[in-house]
C-alpha positions in Angstrom: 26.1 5.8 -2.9 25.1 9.5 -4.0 22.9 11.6 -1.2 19.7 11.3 -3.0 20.0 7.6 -2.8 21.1 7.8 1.0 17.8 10.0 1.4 15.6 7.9 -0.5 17.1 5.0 1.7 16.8 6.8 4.7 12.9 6.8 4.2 12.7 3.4 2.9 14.5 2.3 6.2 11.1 2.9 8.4 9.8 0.1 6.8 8.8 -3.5 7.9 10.0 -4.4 4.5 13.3 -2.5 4.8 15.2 -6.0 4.6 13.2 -7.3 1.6 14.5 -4.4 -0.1 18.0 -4.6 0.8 18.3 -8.1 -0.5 18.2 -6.9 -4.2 20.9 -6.0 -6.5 21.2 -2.6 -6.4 19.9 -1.3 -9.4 16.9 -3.0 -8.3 17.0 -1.8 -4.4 17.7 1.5 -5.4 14.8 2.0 -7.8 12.5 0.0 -4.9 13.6 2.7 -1.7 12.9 5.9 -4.9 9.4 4.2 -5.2 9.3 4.3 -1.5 10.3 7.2 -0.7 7.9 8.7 -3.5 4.9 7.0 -1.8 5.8 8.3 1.8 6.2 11.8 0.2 2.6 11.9 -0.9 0.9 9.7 1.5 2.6 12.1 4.0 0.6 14.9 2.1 -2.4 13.6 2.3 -2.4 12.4 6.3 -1.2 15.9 7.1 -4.4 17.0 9.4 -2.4 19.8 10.1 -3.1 21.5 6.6 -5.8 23.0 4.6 -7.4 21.1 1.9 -6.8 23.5 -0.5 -3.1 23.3 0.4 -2.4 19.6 0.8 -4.6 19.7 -2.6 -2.1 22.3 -4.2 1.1 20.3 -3.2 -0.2 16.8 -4.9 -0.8 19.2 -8.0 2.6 20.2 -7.5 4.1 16.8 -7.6 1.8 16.1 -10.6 3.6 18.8 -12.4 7.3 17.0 -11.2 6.0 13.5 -12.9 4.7 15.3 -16.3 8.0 17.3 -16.3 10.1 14.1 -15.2 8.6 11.9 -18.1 8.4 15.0 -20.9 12.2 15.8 -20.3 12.2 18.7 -18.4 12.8 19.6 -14.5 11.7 17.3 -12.4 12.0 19.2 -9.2 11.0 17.0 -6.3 10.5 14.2 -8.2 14.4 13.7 -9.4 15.4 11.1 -7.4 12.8 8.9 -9.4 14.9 9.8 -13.0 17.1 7.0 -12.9 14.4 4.2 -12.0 12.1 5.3 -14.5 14.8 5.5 -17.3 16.3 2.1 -16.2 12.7 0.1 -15.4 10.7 1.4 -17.9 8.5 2.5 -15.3 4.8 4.2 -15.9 4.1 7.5 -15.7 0.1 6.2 -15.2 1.4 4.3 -12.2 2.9 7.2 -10.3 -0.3 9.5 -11.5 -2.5 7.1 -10.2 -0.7 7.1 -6.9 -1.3 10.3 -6.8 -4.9 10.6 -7.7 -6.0 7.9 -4.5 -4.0 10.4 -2.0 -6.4 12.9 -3.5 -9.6 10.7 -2.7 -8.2 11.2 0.7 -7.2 15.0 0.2 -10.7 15.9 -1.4 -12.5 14.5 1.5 -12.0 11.9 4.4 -13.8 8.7 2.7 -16.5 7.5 5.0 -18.2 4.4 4.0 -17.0 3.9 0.4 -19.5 1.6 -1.4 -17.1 -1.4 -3.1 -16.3 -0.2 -5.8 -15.0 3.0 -4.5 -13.0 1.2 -2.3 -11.4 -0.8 -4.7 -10.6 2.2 -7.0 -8.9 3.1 -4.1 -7.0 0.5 -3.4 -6.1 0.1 -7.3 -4.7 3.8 -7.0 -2.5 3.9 -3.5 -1.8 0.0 -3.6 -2.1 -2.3 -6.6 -0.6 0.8 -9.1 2.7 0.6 -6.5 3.1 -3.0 -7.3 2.6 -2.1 -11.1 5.8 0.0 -10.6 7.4 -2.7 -8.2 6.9 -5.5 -10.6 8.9 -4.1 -12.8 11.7 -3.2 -10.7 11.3 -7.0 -9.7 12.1 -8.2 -13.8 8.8 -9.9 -13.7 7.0 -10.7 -17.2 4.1 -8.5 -17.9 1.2 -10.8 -17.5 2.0 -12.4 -14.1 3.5 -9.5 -12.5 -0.2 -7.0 -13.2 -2.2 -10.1 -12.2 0.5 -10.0 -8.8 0.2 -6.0 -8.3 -3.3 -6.4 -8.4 -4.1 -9.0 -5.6 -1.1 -8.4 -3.7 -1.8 -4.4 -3.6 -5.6 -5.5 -2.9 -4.8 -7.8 -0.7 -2.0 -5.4 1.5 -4.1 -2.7 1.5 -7.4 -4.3 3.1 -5.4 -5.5 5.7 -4.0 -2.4 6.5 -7.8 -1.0 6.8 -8.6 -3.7 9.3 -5.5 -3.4 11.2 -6.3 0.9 11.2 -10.1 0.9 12.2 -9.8 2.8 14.9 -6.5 4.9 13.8 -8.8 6.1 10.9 -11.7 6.7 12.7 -9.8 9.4 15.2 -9.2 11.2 11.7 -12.8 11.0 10.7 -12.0 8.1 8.3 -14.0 4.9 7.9 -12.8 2.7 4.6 -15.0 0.0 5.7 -17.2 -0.6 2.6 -21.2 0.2 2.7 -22.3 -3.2 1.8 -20.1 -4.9 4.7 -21.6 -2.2 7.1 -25.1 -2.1 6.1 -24.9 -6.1 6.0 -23.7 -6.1 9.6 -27.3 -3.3 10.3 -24.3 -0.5 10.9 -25.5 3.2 11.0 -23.7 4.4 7.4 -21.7 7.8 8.8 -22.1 7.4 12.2 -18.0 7.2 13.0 -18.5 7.1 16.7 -21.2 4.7 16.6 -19.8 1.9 13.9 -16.8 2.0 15.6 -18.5 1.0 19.0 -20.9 -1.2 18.0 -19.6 -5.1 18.4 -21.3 -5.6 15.3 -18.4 -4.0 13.2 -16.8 -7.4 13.8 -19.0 -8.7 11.1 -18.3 -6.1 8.5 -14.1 -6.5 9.3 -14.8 -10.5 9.1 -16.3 -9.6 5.2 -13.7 -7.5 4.6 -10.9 -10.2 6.0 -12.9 -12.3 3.4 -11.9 -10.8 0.5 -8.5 -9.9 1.6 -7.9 -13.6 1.5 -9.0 -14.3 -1.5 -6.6 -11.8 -2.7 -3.9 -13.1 -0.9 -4.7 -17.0 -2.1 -4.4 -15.7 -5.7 -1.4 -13.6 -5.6 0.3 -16.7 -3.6 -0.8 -19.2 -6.7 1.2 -16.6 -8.9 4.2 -16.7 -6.9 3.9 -20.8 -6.7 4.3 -20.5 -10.0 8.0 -19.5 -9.7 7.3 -16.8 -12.7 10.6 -14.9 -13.6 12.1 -12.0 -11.4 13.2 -11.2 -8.0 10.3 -12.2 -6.1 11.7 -12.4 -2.1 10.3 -8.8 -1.2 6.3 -9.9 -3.1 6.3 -13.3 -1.2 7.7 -11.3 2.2 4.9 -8.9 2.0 2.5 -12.2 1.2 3.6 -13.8 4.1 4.3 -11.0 6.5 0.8 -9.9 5.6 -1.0 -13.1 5.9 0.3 -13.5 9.6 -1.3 -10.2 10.4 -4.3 -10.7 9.0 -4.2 -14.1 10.8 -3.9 -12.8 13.9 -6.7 -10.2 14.0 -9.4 -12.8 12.9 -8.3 -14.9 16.0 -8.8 -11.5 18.0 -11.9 -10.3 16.2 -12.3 -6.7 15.8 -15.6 -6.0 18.8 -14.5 -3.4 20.5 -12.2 -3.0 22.8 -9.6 -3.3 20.0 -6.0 -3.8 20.5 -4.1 -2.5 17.6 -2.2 -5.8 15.9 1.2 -5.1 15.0 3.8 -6.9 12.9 6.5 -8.8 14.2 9.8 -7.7 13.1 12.0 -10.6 14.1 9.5 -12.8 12.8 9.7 -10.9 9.5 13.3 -11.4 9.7 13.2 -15.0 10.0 10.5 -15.3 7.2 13.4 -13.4 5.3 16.0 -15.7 6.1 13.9 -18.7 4.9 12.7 -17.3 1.9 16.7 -16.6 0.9 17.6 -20.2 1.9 14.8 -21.5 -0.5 14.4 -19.6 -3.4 
């Protein structure tokens, strides 16, 4: 194994989903902790509170430079360890631009009470457009694995909104949508006061709502058995599903107890999965 693919493994290895990875040939885990480490790069960017705007905005411009180069031929600069995946997967430049573009959304200014459709652009961008590049990776057909990316990534990433209410907030984040928080007669701004108010509980419940309904369809396109290596999706289906289980039963009034995944558990869903597929 070369050192970029030690580094890129190294980051991967933080993950809950570390082990899904590991389970795939290694063309395939390789490209997967690239992808990964690509993400945490520029999600990493755009968390930084400890920068300016203008410079957490000047070094996503910069890795938007490494992708054009990358995919015209040129230097890639920080963006080589993604060469090989993209040559060998086929993988889209849009995808990786896209990425890019909903760590901006967050770089430009915190997002506070996105109305829907802002929020789903969002999720699109830093979720569903990483499991447009994972589907590929995973061999699946093009039809199934977009319809996938887009409920899984959907799906993932509302979860990890109602799991990071009050993480967010402490940044002056709130990606909560304006309909759920108006519906629920929630001040629209007011950090400090939706995020005190028991009545957030009904807004996370709407919210919880469509998550599911995510989840239930990317789960009909895994029952399907479609071609490709599919342990890591139905992992992240499961592994997700159990979370968002487990904060409905605790409701989100406050005082909130941040809900957390459980590795071993994760482990053994692993093991199963590998014993049936």
């Amino acid at each position: 194994m070369t050192a970029t693919s030690l580094a890129t493994q190294g980051r991967a290895a933080g993950s809950s989903f570390y082990a899904g990875m590991r389970v795939l040939p290694r063309p395939e885990r390789e490209a997967m902790y690239a992808i990964y480490a690509f993400c945490r790069e520029v999600d990493d960017i755009a968390d930084d509170q400890r920068g300016d705007r203008a410079a957490r905005a000047a070094a996503l411009d910069a890795w938007r430079g490494d992708i054009a180069r990358l995919y015209a031929g040129g230097d890639p600069g920080q963006a080589h360890y993604l060469a090989l995946a993209v040559r060998h997967f086929d993988l889209a430049r849009a995808d990786f631009d896209a990425v890019i573009a909903g760590m901006a959304m967050d770089v430009a200014g915190d997002i506070c009470c996105p109305d829907a459709a802002d929020l789903d652009l969002y999720c699109d961008r830093v979720a569903s457009a990483v499991g447009r590049l994972s589907v590929r990776v995973f061999g699946m057909e093009e039809a199934p694995g977009l319809a996938l990316a887009h409920h899984l990534g959907r799906a993932l990433q509302l979860t990890n909104i109602l799991r990071d209410v009050d993480e967010d907030a402490a940044i002056g984040r709130v990606y909560l949508p304006a309909e759920a928080l108006a519906a629920a007669g929630l001040p629209l701004g007011d950090i400090a006061a939706i995020t005190a108010d028991p009545r957030i509980d009904r807004a996370c419940r709407a919210v919880a709502a469509e998550a599911r309904q995510h989840f239930d369809a990317a789960r009909r396109i895994l029952a399907a058995r479609p071609r490709g290596h599919l342990i890591a999706p139905r992992l992240m289906a499961g592994a997700y599903g159990v979370l968002l289980d487990r904060m409905e039963a605790a409701g989100w009034a406050p005082p909130r107890r941040r809900v957390r995944h459980n590795r071993l558990a994760i482990l053994g869903m692993m093991i199963r999965l590998r014993l049936l597929r």
